[in-house]
Backbone as CSV, one residue per row, in Angstrom:
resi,resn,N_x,N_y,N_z,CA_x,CA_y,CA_z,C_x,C_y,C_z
1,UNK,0.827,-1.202,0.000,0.000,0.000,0.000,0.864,1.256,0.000
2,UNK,1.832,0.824,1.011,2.458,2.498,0.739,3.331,2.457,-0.307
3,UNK,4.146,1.581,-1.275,4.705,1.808,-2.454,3.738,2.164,-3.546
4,UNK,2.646,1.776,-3.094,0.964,2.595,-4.086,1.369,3.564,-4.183
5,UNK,1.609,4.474,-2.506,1.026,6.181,-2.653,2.602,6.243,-2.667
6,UNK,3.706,5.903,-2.818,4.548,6.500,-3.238,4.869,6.531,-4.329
7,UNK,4.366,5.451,-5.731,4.600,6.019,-6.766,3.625,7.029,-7.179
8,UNK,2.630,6.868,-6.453,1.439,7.910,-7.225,2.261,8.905,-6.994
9,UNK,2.591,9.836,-5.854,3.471,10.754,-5.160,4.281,11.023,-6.727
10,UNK,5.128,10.038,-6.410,6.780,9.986,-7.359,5.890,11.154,-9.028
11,UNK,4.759,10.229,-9.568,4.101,10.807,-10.686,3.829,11.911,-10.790
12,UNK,3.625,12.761,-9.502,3.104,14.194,-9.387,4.143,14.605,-9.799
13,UNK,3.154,15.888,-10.702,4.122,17.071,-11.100,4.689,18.030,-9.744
14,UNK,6.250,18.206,-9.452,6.800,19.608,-8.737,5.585,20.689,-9.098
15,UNK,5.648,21.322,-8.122,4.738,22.710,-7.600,6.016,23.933,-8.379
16,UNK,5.237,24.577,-9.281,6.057,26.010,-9.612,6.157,26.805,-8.818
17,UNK,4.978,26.648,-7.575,5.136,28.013,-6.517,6.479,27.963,-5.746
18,UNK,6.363,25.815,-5.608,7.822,25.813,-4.731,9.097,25.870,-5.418
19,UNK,9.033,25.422,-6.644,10.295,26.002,-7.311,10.793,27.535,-8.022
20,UNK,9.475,27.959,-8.243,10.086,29.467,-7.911,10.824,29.986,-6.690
21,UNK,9.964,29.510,-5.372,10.259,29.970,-4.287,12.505,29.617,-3.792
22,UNK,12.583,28.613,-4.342,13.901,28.079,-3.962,14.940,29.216,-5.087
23,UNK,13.936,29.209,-6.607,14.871,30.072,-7.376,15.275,31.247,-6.941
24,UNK,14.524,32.161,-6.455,14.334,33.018,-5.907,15.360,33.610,-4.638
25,UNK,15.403,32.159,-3.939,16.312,32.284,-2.417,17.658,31.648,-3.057
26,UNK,17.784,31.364,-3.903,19.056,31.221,-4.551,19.898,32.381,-5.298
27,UNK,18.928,33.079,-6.110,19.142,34.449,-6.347,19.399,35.321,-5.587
28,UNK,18.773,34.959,-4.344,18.858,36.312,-3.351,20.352,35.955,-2.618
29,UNK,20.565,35.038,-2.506,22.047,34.140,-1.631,22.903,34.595,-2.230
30,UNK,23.135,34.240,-3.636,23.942,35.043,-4.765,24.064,36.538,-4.598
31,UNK,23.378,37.467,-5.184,23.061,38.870,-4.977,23.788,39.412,-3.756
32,UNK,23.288,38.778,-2.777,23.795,39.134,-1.563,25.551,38.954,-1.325
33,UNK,25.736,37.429,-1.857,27.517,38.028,-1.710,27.929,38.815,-2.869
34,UNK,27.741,38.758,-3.452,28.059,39.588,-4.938,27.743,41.441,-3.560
35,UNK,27.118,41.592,-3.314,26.877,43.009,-2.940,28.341,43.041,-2.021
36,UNK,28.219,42.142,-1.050,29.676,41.894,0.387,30.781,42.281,-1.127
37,UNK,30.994,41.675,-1.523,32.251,41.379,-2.076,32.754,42.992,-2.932
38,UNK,31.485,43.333,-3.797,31.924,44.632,-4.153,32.374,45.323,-3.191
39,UNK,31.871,45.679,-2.152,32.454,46.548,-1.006,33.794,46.619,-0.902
40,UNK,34.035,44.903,-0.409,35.088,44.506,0.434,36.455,44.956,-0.652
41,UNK,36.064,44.622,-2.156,37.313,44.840,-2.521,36.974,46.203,-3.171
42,UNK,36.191,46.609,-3.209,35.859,48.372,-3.456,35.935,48.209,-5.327
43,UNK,34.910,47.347,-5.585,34.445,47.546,-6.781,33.357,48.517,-7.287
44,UNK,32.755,48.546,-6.363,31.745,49.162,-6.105,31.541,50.388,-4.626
45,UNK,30.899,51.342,-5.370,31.316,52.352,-3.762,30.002,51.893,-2.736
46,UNK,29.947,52.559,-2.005,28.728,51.967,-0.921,27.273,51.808,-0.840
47,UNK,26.950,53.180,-1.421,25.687,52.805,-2.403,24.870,52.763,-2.767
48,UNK,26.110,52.003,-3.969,24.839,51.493,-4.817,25.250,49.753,-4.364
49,UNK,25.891,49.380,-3.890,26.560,48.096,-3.270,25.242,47.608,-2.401
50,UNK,24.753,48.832,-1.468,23.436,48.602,-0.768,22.592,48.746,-0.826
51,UNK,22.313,49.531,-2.427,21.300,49.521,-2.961,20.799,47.849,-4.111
52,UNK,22.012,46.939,-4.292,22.338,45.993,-4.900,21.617,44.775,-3.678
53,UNK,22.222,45.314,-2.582,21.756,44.078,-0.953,20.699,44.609,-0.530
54,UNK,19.601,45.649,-0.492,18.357,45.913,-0.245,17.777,44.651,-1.557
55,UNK,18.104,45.441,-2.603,17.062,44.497,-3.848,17.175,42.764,-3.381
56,UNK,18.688,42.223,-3.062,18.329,40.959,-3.048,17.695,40.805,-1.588
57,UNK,17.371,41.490,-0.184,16.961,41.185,0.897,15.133,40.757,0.624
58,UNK,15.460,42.359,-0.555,13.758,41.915,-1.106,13.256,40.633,-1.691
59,UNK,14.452,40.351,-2.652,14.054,38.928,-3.137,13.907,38.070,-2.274
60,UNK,14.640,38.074,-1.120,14.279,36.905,-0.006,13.219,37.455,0.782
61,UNK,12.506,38.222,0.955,11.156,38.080,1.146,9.775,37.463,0.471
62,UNK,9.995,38.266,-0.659,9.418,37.337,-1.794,9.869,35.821,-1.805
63,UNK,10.733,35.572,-2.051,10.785,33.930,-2.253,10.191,33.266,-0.452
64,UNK,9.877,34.390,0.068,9.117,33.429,1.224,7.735,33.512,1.436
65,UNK,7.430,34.664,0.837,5.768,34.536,0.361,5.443,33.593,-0.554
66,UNK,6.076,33.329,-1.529,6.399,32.041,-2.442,6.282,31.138,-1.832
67,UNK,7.242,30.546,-1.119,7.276,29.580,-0.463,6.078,29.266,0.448
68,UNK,5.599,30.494,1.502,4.063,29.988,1.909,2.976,29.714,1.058
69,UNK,2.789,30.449,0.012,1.969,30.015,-0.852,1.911,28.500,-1.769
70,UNK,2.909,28.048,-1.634,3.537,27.043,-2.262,3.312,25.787,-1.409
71,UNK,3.007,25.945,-0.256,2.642,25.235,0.981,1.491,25.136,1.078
72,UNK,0.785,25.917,0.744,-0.387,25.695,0.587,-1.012,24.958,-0.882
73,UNK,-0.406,25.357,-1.965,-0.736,24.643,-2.913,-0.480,23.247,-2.763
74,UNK,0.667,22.656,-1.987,1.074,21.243,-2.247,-0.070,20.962,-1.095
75,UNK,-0.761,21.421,-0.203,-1.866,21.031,0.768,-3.168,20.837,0.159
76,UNK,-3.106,21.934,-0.825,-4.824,21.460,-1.870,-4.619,20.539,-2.713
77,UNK,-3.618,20.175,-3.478,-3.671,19.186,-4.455,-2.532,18.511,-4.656
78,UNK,-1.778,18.396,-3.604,-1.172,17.202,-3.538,0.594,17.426,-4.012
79,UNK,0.961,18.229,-5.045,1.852,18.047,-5.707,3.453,18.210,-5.308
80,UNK,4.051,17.759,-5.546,5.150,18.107,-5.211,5.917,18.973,-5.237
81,UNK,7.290,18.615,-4.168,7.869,20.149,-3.743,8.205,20.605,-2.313
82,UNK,7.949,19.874,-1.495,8.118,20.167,-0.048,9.508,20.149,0.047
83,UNK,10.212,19.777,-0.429,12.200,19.576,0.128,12.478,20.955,-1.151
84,UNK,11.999,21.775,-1.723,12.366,22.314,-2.425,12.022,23.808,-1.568
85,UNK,10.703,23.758,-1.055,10.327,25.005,-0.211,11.484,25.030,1.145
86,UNK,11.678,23.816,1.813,11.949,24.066,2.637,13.917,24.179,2.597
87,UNK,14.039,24.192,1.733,15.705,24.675,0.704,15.721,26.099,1.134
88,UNK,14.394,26.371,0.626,14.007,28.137,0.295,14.376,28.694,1.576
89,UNK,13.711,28.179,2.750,12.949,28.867,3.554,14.119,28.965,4.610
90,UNK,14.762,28.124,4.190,16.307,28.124,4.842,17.258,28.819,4.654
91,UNK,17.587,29.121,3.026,18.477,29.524,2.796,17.791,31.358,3.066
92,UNK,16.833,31.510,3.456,15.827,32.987,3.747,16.342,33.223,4.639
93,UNK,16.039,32.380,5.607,16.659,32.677,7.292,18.382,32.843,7.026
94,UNK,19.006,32.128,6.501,20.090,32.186,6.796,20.612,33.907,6.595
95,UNK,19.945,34.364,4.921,20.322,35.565,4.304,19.267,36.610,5.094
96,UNK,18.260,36.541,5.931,17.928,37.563,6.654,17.734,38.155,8.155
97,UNK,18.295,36.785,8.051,18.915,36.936,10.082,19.934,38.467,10.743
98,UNK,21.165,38.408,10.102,21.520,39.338,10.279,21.129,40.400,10.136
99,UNK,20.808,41.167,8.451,20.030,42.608,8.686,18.883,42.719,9.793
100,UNK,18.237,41.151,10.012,17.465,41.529,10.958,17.416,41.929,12.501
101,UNK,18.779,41.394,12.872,19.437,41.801,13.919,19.798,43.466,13.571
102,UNK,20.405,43.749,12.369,20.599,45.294,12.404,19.351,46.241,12.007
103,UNK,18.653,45.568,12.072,16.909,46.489,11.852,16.743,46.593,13.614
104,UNK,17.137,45.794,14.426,16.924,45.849,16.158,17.636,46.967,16.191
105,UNK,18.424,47.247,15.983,19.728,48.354,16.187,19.690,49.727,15.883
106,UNK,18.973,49.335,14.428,18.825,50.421,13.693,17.288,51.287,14.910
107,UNK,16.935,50.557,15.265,15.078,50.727,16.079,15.854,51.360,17.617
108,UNK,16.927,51.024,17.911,17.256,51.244,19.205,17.884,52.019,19.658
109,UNK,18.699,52.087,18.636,20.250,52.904,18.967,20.197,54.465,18.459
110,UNK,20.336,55.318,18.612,20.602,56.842,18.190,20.769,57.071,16.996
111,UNK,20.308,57.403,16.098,20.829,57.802,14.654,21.728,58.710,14.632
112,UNK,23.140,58.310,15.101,24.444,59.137,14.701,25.640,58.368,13.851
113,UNK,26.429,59.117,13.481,27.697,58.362,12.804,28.721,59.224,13.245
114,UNK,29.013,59.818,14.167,30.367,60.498,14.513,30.917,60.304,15.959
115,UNK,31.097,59.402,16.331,31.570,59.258,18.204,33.256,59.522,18.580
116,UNK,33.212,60.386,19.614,34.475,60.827,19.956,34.594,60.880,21.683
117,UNK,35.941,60.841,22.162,35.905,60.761,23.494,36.186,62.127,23.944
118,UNK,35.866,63.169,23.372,35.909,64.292,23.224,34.935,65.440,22.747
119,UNK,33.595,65.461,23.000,33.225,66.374,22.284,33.253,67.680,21.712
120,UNK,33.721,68.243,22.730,33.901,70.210,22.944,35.286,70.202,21.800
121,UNK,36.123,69.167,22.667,37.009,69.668,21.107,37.781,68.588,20.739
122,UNK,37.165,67.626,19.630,37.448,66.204,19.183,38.664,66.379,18.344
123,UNK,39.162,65.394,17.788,40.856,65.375,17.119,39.824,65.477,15.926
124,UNK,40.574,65.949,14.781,39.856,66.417,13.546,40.941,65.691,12.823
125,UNK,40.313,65.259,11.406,40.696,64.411,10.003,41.749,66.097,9.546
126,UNK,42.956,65.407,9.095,43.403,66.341,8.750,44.030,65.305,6.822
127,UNK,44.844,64.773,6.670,44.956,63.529,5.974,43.676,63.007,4.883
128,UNK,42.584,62.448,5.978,41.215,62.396,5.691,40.074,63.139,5.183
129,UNK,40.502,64.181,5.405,39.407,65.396,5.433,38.923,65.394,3.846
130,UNK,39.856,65.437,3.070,39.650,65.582,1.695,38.936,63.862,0.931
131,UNK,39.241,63.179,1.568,38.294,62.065,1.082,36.490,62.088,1.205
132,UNK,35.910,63.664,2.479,35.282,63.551,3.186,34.507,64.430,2.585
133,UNK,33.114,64.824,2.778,32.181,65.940,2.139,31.978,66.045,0.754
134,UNK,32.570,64.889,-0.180,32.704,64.846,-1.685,31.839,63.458,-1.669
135,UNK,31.238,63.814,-3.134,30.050,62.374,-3.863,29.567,61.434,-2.600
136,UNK,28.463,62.437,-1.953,27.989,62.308,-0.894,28.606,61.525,0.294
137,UNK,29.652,61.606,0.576,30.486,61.533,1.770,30.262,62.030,2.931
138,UNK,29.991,61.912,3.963,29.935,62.555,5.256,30.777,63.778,5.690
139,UNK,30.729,64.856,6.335,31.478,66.124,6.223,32.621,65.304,7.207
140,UNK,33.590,66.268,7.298,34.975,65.860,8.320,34.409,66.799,9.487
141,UNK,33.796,67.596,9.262,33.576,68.917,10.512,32.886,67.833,11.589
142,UNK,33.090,67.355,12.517,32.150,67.050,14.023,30.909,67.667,13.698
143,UNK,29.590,66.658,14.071,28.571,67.040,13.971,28.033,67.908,14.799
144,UNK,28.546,67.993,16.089,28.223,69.027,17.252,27.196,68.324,18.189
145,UNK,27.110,69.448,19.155,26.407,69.211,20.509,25.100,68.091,20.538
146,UNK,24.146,68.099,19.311,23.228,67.177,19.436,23.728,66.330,19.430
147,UNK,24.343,65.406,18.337,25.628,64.111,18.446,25.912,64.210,19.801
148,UNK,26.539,64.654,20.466,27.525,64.784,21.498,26.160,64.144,22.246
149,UNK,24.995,65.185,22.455,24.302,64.601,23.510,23.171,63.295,23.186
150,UNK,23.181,63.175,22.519,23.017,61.192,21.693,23.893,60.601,22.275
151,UNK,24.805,60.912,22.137,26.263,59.862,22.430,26.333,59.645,23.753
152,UNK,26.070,60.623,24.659,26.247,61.057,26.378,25.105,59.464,26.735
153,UNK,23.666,59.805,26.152,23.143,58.946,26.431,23.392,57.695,26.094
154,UNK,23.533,57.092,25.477,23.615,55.673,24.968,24.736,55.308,24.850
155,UNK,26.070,56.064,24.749,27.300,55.404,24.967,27.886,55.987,26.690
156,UNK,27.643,55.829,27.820,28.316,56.920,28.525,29.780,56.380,28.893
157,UNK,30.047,55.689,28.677,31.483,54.663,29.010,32.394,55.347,28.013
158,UNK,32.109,56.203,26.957,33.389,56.456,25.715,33.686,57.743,26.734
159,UNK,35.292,57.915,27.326,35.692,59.087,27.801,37.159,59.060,27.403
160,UNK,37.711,60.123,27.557,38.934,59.909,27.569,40.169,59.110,27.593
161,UNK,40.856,58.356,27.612,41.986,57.950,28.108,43.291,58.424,28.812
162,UNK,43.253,58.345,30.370,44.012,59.010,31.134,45.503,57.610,31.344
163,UNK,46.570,58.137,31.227,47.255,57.174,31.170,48.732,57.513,32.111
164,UNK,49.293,56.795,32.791,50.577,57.105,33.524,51.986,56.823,32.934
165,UNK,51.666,57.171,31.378,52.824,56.608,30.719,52.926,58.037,29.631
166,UNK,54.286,58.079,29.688,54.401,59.114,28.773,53.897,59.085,26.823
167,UNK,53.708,60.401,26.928,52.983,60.042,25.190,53.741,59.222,24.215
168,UNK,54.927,59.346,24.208,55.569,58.341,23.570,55.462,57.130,23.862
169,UNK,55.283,56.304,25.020,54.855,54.821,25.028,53.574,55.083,24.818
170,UNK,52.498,56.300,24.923,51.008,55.925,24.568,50.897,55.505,23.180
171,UNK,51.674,56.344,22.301,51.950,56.753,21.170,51.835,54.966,20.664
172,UNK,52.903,54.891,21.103,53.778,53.414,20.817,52.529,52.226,21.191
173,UNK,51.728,52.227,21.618,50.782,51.573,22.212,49.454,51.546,20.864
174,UNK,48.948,52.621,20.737,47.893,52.327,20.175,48.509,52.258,18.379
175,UNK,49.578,52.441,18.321,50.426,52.240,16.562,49.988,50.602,16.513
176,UNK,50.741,49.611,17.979,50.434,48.298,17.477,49.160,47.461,17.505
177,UNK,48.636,48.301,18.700,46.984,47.923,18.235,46.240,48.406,17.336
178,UNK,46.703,49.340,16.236,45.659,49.575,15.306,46.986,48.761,14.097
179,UNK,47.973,47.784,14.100,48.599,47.017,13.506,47.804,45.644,13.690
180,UNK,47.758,45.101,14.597,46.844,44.210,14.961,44.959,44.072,14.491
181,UNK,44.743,45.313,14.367,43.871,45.462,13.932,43.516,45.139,12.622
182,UNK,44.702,45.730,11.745,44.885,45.821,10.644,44.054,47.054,9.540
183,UNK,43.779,47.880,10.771,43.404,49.258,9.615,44.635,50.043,8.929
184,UNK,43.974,50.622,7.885,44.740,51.304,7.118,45.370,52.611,7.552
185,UNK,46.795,52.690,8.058,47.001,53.744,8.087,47.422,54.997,7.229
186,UNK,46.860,56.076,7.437,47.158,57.141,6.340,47.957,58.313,6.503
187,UNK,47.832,58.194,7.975,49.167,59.775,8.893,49.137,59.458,9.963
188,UNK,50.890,59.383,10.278,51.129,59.210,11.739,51.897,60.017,11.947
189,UNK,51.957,60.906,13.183,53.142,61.911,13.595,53.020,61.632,14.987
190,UNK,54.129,61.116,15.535,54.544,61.226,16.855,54.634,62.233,17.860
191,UNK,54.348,62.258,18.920,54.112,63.412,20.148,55.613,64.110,20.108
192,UNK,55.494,65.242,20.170,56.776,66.335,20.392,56.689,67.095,21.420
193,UNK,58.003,66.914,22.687,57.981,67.773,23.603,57.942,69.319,23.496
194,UNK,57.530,69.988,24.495,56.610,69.382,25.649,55.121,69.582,25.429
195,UNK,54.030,69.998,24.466,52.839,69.948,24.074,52.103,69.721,22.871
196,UNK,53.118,69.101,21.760,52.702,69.073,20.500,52.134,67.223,20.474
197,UNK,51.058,67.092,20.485,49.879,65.813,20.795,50.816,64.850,19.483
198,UNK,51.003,63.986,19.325,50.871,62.505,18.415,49.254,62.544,17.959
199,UNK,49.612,62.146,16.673,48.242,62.132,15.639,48.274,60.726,14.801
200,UNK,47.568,60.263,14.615,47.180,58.673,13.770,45.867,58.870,13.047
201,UNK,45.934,59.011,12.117,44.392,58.308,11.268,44.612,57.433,10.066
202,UNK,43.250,56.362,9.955,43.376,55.215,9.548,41.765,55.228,9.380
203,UNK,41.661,53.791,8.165,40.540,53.529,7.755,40.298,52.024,8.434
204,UNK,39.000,52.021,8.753,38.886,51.134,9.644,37.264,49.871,8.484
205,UNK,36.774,48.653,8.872,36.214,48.897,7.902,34.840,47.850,8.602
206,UNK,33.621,48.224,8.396,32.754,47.396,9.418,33.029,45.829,9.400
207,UNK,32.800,45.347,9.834,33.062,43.136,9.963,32.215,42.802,8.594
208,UNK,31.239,43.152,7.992,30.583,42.051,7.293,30.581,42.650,6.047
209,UNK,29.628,43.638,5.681,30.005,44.468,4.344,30.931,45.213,4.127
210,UNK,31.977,45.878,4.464,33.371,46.286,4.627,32.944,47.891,4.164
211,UNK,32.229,48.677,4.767,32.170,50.118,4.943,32.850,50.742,5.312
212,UNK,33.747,51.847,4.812,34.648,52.653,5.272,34.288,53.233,6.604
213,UNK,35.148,53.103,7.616,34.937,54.315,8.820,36.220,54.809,8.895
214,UNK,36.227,56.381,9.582,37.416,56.936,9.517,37.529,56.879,10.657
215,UNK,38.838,57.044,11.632,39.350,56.415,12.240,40.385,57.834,12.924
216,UNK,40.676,59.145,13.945,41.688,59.944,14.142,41.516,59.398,15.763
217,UNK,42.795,59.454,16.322,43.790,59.217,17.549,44.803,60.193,18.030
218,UNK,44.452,61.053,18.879,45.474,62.435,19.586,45.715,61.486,20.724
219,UNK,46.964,61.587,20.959,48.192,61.437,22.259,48.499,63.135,22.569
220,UNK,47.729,63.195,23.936,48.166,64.153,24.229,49.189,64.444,25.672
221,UNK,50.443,64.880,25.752,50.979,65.345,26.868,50.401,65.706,27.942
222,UNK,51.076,65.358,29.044,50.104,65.521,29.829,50.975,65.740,31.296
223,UNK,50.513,66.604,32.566,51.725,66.618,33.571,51.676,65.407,34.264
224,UNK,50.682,64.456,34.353,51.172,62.948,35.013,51.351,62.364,33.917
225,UNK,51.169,62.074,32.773,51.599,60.991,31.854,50.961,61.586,30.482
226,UNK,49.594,60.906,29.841,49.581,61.337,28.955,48.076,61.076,28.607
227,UNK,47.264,61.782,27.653,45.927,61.770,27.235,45.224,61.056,26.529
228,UNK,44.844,60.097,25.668,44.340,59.773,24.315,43.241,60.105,24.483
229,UNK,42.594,60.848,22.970,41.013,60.655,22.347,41.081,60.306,21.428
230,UNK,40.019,59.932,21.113,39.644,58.813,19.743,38.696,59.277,19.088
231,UNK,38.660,58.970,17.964,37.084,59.510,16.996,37.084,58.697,15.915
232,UNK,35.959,57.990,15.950,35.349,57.303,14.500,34.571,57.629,14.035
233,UNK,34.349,57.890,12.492,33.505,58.269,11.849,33.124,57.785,10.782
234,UNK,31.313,57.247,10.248,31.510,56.856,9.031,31.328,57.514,8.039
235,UNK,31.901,57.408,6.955,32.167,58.163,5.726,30.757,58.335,5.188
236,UNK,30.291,57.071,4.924,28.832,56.730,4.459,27.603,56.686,5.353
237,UNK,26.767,57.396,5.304,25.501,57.014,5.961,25.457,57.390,7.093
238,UNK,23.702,58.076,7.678,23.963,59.011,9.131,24.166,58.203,9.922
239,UNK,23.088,56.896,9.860,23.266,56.049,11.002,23.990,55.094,10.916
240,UNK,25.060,54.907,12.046,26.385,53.671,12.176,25.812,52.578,12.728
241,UNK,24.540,52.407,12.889,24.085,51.105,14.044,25.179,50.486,15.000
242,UNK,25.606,51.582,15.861,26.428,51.488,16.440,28.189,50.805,16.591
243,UNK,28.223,50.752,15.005,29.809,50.035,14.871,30.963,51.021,15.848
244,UNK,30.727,52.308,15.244,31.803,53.606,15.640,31.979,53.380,17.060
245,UNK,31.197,53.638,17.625,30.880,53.172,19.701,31.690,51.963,20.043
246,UNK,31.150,50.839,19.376,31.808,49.565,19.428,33.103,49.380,19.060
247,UNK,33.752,50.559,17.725,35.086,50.339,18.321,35.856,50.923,18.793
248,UNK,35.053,52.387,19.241,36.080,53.107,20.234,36.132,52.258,21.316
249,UNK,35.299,51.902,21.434,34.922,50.933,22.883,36.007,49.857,22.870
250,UNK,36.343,49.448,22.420,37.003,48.275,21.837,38.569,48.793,22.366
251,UNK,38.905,49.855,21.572,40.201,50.345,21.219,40.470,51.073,22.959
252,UNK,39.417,51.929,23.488,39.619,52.039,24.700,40.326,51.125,25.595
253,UNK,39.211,49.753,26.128,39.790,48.506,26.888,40.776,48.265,26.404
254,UNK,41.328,48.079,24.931,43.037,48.036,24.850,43.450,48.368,25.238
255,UNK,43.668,49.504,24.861,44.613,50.648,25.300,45.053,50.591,27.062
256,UNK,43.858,50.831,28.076,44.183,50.258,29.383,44.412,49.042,29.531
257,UNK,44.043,48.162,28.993,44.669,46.408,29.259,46.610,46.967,29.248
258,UNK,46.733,47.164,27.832,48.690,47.256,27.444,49.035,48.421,28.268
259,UNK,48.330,49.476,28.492,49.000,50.191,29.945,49.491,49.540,31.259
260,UNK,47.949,48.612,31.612,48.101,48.409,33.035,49.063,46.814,33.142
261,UNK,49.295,46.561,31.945,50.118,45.585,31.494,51.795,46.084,31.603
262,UNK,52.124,47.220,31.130,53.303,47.716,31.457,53.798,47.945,32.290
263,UNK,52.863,48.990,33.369,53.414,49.163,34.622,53.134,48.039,35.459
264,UNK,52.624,46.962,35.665,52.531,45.863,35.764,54.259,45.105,35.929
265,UNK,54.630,45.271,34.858,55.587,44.732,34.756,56.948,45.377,34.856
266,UNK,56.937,47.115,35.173,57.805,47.557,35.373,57.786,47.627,36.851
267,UNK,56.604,47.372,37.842,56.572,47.188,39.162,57.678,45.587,39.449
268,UNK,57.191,44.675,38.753,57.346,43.526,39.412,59.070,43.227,39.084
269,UNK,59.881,43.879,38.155,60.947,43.681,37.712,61.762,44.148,38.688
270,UNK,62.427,43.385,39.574,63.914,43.873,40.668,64.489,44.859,40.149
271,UNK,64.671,45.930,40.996,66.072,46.985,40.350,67.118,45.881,40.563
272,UNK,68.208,46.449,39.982,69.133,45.836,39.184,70.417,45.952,40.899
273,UNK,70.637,45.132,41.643,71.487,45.486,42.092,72.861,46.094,41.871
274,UNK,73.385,47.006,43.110,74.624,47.814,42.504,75.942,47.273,43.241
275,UNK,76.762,46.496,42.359,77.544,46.078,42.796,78.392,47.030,44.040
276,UNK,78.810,46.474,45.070,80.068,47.236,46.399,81.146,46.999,46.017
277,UNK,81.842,48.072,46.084,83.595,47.943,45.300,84.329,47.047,45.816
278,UNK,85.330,46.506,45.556,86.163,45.612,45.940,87.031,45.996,47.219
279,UNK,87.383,44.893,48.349,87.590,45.791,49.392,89.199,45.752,48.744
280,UNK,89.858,46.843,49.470,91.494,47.465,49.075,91.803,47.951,47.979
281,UNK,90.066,48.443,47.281,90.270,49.115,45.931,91.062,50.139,45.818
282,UNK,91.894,51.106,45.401,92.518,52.234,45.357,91.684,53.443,44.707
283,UNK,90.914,54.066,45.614,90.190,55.304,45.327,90.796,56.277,44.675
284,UNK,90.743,56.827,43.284,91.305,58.401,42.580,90.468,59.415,42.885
């Protein structure tokens, strides 16, 4: 009996609703790295790259209205197609999980793109500046006090960096963590006694679609040791869904980890004993 209803089964025609629906989430899977990839290697500027990953996010909606509908057709008349919807409906989730996590973000978080541990008077793109305010680019100027007080609220942890090490080891400090990092650096000038700050900027680039953020770092002198502020900014688009925050934030806890790591270790190291002269030495 049941090799009956499985060849009858086997005879049914595939459902077009469900094989559209899989074409569809295959297209959109495609589309979607094709959009990552322009970014990443900057074939494409930003966008229209995301204007390329909106269209396929759309297609994976559609191919899931497809797919319910398609579920329902193989429920009225039988036909085949169920391992083909549920291909779809998978490869949907897989390609809309994330933006959907950044649609939470986008709903939650402040619509800014400029965070600094500094507001009143942030380190400014000097290097950068000219990449900035051109074919709709974000200005280099600090957005000002509203930013600032967005930021107060929802980030209050981004402050300063107060440090007991002179600007030259600060200096020296955040060069190899933004090496480690592996952003692009574009100007570095080292701190000059006794008040001329160390400067760093670098392109930094989000984890998944590879969006430019700009990236400036002041070492400033200081009479116990020395200062850092930080500022990220993205080039593209008002709202950062909070990347910029996340990596000052980031670059902050470094920065004190390899401080409190140094003096750490310049505490625990013995001075060097000083040898006592030999007795019946002949003093000149």
């Amino acid at each position: 009996m049941a090799r009956r209803f499985s060849a009858r089964y086997q005879s049914e025609p595939f459902s077009a609703l469900a094989t559209w629906a899989r074409r569809l989430a295959v297209f959109s899977a495609v589309a979607t790295l094709v959009s990552i990839v322009t970014v990443r290697f900057g074939i494409l500027e930003s966008k229209p790259a995301l204007a390329t990953l909106l269209g396929a996010l759309a297609c994976a909606g559609l191919s899931i209205l497809v797919a319910f509908a398609g579920l329902v057709a193989l429920w009225r008349d039988g036909s085949r197609g169920i391992g083909r919807i549920l291909t779809a409906l998978l490869l949907n989730v897989l390609i809309l999980a994330y933006p959907a996590y950044l649609a939470v973000k986008y709903r939650n978080l402040p619509p800014i793109h400029d965070i600094t541990t500094d507001p009143i008077n942030p380190p400014h793109f000097d290097a950068l500046a000219r990449l900035r305010g051109t074919d709709g680019a974000n200005s280099a100027v600090y957005t000002g006090l509203y930013s600032a007080e967005q930021q107060r609220v929802a980030y209050p942890a981004i402050e300063p960096v107060e440090l007991d090490l002179t600007a030259q080891h600060a200096f020296d400090i955040v060069r190899r963590l933004i090496a480690r990092r592996k952003w692009l650096v574009i100007d570095e000038r080292p701190p000059q006694l006794p008040r001329q700050p160390g400067h760093i900027e670098a392109v930094a680039k989000t984890p998944v679609m590879g969006f430019r953020e700009d990236v400036v770092i002041r070492i400033m002198p200081t009479e116990d040791g020395s200062r850092v502020d930080i500022r990220s900014s993205s080039r593209y688009f008002e709202h950062d869904l909070g990347s910029n925050a996340a990596r000052v934030s980031s670059l902050i806890d470094d920065i004190n980890t390899a401080a409190e790591n140094i003096v750490e270790k310049s505490v625990k190291e013995p001075p060097v004993p000083v040898k006592p002269p030999t007795k019946g030495a002949v003093k000149r």
